[in-house]
C-alpha positions as CSV (number, residue, x, y, z in Angstrom):
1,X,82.4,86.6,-71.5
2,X,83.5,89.0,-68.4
3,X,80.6,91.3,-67.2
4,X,80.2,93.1,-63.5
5,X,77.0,94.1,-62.3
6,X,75.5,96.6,-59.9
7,X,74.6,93.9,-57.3
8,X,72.1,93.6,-54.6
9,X,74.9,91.7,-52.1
10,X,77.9,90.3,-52.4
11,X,78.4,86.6,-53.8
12,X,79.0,84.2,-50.9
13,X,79.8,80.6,-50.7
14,X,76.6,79.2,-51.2
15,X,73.9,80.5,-53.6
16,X,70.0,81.1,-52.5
17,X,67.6,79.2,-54.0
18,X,64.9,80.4,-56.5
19,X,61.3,80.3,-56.6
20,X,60.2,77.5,-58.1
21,X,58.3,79.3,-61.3
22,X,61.6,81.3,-61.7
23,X,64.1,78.5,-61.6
24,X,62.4,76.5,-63.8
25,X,62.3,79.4,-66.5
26,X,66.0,80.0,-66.1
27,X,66.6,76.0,-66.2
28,X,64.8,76.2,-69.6
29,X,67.2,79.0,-70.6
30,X,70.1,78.1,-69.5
31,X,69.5,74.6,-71.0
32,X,69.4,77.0,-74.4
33,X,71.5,79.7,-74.2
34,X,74.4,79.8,-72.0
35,X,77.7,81.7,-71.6
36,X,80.4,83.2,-69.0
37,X,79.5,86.5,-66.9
38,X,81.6,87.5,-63.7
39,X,80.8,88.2,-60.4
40,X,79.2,91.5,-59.0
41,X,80.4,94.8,-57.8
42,X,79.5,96.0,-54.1
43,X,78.1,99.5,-54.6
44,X,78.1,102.6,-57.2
45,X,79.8,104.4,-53.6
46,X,82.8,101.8,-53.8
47,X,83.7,102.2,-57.7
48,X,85.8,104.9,-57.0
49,X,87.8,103.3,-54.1
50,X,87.8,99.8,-56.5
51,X,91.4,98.2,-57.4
52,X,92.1,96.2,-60.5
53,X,90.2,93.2,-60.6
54,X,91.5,89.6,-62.9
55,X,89.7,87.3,-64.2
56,X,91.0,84.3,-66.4
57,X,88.8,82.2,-68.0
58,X,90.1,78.9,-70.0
59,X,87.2,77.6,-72.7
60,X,86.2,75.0,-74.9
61,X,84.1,75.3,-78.1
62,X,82.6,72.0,-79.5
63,X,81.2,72.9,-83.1
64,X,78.2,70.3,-83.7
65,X,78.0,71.5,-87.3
66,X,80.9,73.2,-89.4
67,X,79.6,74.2,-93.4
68,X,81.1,76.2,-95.7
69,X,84.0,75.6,-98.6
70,X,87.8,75.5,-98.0
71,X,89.5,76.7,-101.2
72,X,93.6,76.1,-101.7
73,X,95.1,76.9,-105.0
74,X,92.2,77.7,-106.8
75,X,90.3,74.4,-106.0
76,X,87.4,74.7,-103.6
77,X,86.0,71.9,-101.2
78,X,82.6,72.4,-99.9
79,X,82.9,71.5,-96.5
80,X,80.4,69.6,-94.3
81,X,81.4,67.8,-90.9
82,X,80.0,67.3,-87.8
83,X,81.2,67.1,-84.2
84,X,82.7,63.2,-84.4
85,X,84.0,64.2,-87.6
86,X,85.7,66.9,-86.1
87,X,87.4,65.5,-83.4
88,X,88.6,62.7,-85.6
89,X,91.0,65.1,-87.2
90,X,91.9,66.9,-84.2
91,X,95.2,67.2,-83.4
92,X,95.1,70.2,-80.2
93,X,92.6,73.1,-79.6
94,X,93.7,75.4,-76.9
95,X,91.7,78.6,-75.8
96,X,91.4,81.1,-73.0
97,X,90.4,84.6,-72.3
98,X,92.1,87.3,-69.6
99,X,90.0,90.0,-68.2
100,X,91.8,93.6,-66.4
101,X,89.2,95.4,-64.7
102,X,88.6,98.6,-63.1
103,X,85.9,100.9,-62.4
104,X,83.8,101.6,-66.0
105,X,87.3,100.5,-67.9
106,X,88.8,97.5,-69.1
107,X,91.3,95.6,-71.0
108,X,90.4,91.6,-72.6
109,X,92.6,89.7,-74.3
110,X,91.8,86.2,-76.3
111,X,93.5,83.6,-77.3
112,X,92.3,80.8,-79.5
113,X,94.5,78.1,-81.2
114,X,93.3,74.8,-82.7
115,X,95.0,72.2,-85.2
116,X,93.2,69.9,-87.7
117,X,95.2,67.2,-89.8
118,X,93.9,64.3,-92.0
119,X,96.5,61.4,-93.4
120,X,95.0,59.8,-96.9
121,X,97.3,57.3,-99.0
122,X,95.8,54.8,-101.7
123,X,97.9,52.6,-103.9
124,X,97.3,52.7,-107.6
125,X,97.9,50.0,-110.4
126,X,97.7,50.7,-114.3
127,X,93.9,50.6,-115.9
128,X,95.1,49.6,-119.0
129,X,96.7,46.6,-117.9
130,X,96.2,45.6,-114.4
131,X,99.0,42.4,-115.1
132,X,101.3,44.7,-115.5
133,X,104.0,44.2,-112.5
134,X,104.0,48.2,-111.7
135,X,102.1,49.8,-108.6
136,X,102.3,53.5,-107.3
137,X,101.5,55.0,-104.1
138,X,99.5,57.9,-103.4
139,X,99.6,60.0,-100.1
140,X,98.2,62.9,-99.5
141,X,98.6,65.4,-95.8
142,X,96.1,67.8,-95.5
143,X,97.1,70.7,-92.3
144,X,94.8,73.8,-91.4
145,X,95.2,75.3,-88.5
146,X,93.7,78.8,-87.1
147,X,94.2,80.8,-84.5
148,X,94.5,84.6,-83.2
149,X,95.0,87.2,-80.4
150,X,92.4,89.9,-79.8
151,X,93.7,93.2,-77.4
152,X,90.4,95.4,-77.0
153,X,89.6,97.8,-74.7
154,X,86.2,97.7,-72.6
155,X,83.9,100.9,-71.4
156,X,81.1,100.6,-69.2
157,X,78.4,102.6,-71.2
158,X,75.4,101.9,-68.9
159,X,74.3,100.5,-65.6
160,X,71.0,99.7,-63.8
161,X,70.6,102.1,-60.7
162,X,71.8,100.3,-57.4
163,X,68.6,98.6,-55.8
164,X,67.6,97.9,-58.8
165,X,65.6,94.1,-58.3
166,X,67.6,92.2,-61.4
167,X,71.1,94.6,-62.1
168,X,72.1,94.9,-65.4
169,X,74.9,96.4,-67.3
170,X,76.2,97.1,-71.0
171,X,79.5,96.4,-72.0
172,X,81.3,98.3,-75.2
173,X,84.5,97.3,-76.5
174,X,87.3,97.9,-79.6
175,X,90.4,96.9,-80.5
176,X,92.7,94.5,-83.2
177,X,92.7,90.7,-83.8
178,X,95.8,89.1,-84.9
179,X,94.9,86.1,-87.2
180,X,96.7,83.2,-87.9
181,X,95.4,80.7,-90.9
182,X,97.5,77.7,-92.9
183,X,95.4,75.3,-94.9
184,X,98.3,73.1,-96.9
185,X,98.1,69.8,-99.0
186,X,101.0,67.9,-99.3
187,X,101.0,65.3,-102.3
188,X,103.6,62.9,-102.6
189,X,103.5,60.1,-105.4
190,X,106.0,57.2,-105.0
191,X,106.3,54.6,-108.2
192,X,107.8,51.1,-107.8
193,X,109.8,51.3,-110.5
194,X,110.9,55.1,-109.5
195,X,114.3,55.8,-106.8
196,X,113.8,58.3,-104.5
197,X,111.5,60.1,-102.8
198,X,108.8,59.9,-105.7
199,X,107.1,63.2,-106.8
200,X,106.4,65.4,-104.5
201,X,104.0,68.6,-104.2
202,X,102.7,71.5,-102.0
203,X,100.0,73.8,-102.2
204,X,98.4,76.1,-100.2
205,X,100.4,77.7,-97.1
206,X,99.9,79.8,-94.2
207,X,98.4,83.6,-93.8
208,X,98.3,85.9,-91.0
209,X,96.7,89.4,-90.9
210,X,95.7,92.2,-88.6
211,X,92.0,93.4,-88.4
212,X,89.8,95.6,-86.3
213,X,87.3,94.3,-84.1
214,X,84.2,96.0,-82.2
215,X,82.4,94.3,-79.0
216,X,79.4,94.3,-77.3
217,X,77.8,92.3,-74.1
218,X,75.1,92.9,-72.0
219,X,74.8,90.9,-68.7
220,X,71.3,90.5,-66.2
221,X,71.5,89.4,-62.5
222,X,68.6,86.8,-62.1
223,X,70.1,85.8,-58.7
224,X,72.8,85.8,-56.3
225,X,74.6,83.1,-57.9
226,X,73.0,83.3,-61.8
227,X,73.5,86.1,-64.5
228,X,72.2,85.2,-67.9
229,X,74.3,86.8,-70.8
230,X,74.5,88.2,-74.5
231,X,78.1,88.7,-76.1
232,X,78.4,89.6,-79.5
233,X,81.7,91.0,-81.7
234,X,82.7,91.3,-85.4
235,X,85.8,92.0,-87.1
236,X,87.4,92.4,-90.5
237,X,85.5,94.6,-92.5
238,X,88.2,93.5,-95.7
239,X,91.3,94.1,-93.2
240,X,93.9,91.9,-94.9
241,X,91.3,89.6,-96.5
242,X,89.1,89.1,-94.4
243,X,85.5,90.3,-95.3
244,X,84.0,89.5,-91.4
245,X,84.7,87.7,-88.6
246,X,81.9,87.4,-86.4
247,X,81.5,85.3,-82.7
248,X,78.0,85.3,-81.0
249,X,77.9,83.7,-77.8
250,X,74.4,83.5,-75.3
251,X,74.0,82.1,-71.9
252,X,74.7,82.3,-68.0
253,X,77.3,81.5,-65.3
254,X,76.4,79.7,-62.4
255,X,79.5,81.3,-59.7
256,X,80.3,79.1,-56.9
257,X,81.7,82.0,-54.8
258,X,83.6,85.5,-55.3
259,X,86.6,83.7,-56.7
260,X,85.4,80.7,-58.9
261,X,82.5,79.7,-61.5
262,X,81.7,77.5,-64.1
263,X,80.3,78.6,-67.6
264,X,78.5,77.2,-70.4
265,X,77.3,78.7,-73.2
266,X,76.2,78.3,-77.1
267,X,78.1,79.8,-79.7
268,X,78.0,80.8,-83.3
269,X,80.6,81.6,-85.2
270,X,81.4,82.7,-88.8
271,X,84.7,83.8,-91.0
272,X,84.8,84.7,-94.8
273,X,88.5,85.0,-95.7
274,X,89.9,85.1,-99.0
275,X,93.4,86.2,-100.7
276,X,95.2,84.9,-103.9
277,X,98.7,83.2,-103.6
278,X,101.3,81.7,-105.8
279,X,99.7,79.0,-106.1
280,X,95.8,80.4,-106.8
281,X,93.1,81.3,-104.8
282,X,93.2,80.7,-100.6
283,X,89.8,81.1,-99.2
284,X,88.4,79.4,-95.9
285,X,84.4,80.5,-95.6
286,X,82.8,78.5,-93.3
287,X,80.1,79.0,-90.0
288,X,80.2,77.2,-86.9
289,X,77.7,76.4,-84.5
290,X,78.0,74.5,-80.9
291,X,78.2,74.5,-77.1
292,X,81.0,75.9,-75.0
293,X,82.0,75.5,-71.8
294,X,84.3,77.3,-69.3
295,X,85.6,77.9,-66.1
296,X,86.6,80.9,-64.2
297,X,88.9,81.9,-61.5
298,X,89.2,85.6,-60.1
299,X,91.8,87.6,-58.4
């Protein structure tokens, strides 16, 4: 999350400390909630003289628990896995955000990408008489990947005065998501007693859809070097399929100076997609839940 407040100084290379009855409230809550902010603007006098400011913010998102039911060619799979049995099928996950900045307006882009795959074969002899000298082999590829682009534009609907003894700001946004979803099985049945390849199938396949999507974020300054945060956006309302898409993301950003900060965050995440194929019904319904973490460099 990118988010400029009206700020009592300007960040500098080292952070002041906190009184102790403060910092250990914003331990506890940072422990809790925690996600990216930016670093803060000068003065109200300076916004008008302000260039464009960048940010670009690479991120990670480790979902502890992932429920919900998968559903390729009519046949659902309630889904149930947790973060070991995530990363066991993992194949790449790649995701960053880019932030254009100037006075109240704004333009973010994000980009998420991740992979999943999972190899199953078992070999299979006759029930009715195991003797028999005839075996057949079983394998079965399971692929879903998703991903999507968001383009929204930002507006800075409200401010804290300057002076003000903890800035804060609210952050509105709107734009379109380009989605990107393939959940595919691949069966492929090979008998001894059978040339060739064996007997093959496919089911499933790959979607992609446009959708709207609406933002908000609010941001407070709890110190020079420690703004806790609130991001929350939602998207699909039945665009292409997709009945909502929602992300909820809570925390703080500890910034190290003007041009570099590291982010952490919790995040919550939820997607109820469904369309009918070929093949049957193609749904993927499921909620996430699990810490992220991020680092940011500004230009």
């Amino acid at each position: 999350m990118e988010i400029r407040l009206p700020a009592q100084q300007e960040i500098s290379g080292e952070c002041q400390p906190l009184g102790r009855g403060l910092a250990l409230s914003l331990v506890l809550l940072v422990t809790i909630f925690l996600i990216p902010v930016t670093s803060l603007a000068q003065n109200a006098e300076q916004e008008s003289e302000k260039e464009w400011e960048y940010s670009l913010t690479p991120y990670l998102f480790l979902p502890v628990a992932t429920e919900g039911t998968s559903t390729v060619a009519g046949t659902e799979a309630d889904l149930d896995l947790d973060l070991s049995d995530v990363l066991d099928i993992l194949d790449i996950a790649f995701a960053t955000r880019f932030e254009a900045r100037r006075d109240r307006f704004g333009i973010l882009a994000d980009l998420y990408y991740v992979s999943l795959s999972m190899d199953q074969g078992a070999t299979l002899k006759p029930a009715v008489n195991p003797e028999l000298d005839l075996t057949a082999t079983l394998n079965v590829d399971v692929d879903v990947r998703q991903g999507w682009l968001s383009l929204q534009g930002m507006y800075r609907a409200f401010e804290s005065p300057v002076g003000a003894k903890y800035p804060w700001a609210v952050d509105l946004s709107a734009g379109a998501r380009w989605n990107y979803l393939k959940q595919e099985i691949d069966t492929n049945l090979e008998i001894d007693i059978l040339p060739g390849p064996g007997i093959q199938q496919s089911l499933g396949g790959t979607e992609t859809w446009w959708e709207p999507v609406v933002g908000f974020r609010t941001g407070i300054e709890v110190s020079s070097c420690l703004t806790l945060a609130l991001r929350a956006d939602v998207g699909g309302f039945g665009a292409g399929g997709d009945d909502l898409q929602w992300g909820v993301l809570v925390g703080a950003e500890r910034a190290f100076n003007d041009r570099h900060a590291l982010r952490f965050g919790y995040l919550f995440y939820g997607i109820d997609y469904a369309t009918y194929r070929a093949d049957g019904r193609f749904a993927y319904d499921i909620d996430q839940h699990g810490p992220y973490l991020a680092y940011s460099w500004r230009w």
